[in-house]
Backbone as JSON, one array per atom type, in Angstrom:
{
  "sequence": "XXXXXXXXXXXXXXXXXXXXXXXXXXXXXXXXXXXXXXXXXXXXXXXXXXXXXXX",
  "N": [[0.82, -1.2, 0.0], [2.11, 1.27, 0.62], [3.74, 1.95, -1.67], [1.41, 2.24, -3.64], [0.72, 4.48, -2.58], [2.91, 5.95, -2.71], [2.88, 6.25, -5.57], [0.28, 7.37, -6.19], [-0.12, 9.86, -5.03], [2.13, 11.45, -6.55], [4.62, 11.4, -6.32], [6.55, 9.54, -6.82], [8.12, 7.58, -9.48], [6.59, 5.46, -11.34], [8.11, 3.21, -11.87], [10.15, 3.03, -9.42], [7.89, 2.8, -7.71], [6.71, -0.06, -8.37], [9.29, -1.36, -7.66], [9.37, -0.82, -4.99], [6.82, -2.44, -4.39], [7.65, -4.86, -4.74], [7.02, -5.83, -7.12], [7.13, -6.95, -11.05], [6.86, -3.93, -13.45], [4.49, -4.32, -14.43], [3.52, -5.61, -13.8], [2.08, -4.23, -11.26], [1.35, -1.75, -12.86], [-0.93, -3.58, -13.44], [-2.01, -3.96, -10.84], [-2.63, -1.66, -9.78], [-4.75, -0.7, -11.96], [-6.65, -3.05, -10.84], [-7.38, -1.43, -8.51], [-8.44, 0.66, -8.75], [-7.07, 2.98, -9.99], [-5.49, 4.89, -12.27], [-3.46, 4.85, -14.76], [-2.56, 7.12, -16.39], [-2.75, 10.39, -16.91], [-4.31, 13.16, -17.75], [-3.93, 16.53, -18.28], [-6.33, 17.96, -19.57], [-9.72, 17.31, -21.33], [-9.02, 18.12, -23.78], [-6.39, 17.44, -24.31], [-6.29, 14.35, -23.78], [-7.83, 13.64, -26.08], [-6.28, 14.68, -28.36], [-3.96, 12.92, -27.87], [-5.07, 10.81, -28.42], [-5.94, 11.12, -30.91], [-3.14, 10.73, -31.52], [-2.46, 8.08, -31.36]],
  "CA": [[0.0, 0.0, 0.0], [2.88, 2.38, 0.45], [4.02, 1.82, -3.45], [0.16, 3.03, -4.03], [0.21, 6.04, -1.86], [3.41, 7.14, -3.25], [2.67, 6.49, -6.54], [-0.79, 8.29, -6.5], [0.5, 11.38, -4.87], [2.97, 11.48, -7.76], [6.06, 11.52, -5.05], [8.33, 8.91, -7.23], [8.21, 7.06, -10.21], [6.39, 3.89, -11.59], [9.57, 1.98, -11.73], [10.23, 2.53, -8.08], [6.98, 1.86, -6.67], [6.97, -1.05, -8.28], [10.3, -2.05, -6.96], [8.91, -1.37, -3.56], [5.96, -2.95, -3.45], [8.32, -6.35, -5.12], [6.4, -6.45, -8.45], [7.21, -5.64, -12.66], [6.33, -2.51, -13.8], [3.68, -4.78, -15.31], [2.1, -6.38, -12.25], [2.22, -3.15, -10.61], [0.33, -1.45, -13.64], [-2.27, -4.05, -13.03], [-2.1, -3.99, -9.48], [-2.91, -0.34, -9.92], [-5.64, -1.31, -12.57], [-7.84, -3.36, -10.0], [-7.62, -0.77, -7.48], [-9.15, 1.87, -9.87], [-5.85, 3.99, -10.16], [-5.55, 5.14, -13.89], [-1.39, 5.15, -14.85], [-2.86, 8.16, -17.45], [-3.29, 11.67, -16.17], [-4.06, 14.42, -18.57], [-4.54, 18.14, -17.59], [-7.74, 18.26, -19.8], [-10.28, 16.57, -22.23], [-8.34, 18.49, -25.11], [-4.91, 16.77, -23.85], [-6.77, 13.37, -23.7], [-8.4, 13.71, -27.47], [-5.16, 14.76, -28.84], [-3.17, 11.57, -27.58], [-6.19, 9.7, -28.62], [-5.52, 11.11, -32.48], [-1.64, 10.64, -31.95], [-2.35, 6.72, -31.1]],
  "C": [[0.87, 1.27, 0.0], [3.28, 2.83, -0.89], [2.88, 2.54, -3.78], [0.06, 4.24, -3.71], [1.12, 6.83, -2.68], [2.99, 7.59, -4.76], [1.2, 7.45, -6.93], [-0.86, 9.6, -5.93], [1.8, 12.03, -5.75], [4.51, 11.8, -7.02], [7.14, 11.0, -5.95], [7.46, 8.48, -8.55], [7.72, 5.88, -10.63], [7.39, 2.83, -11.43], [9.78, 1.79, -9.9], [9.51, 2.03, -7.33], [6.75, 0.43, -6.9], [8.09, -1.79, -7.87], [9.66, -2.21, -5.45], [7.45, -2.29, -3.7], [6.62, -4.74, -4.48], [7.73, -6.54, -6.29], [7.11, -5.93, -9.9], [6.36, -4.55, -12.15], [4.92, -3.11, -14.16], [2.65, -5.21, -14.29], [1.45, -5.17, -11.81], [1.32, -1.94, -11.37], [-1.03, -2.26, -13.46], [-2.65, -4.2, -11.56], [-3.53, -2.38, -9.39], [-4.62, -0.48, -9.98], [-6.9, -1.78, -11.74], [-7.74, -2.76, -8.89], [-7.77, 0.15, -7.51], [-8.61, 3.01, -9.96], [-5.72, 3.93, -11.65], [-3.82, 5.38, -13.88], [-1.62, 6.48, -15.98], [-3.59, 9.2, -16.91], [-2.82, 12.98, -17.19], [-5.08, 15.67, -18.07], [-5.86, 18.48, -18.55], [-8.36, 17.07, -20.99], [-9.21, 16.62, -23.79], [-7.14, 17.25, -25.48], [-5.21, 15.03, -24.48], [-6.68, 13.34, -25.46], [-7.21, 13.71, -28.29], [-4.03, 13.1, -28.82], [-3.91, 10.64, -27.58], [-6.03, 9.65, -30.29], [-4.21, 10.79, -32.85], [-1.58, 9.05, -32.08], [-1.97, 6.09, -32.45]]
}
């Protein structure tokens, strides 16, 4: 749960929280995942839409 806190107060880095909480980057993305944390944070709809046309 510490890996979660930091990572959702944006304190450190995906890579590290997953080191701390012992998982991949990959587990740790789905860890996230079923505990309804989004790894995608954009400052508006625009932002979003845009990196929805860049895909």
């Amino acid at each position: 749960m510490l890996a979660v806190d930091l990572y959702k107060n944006k304190k450190v880095s995906l890579g590290y929280c997953a080191s701390v909480a012992e998982l991949s980057k990959e587990e740790f993305i789905k860890y996230l995942g079923m505990n309804g944390i989004s790894i995608f944070a954009f400052a508006s709809e625009e932002e979003l839409l845009e990196e929805m046309e860049n895909a």
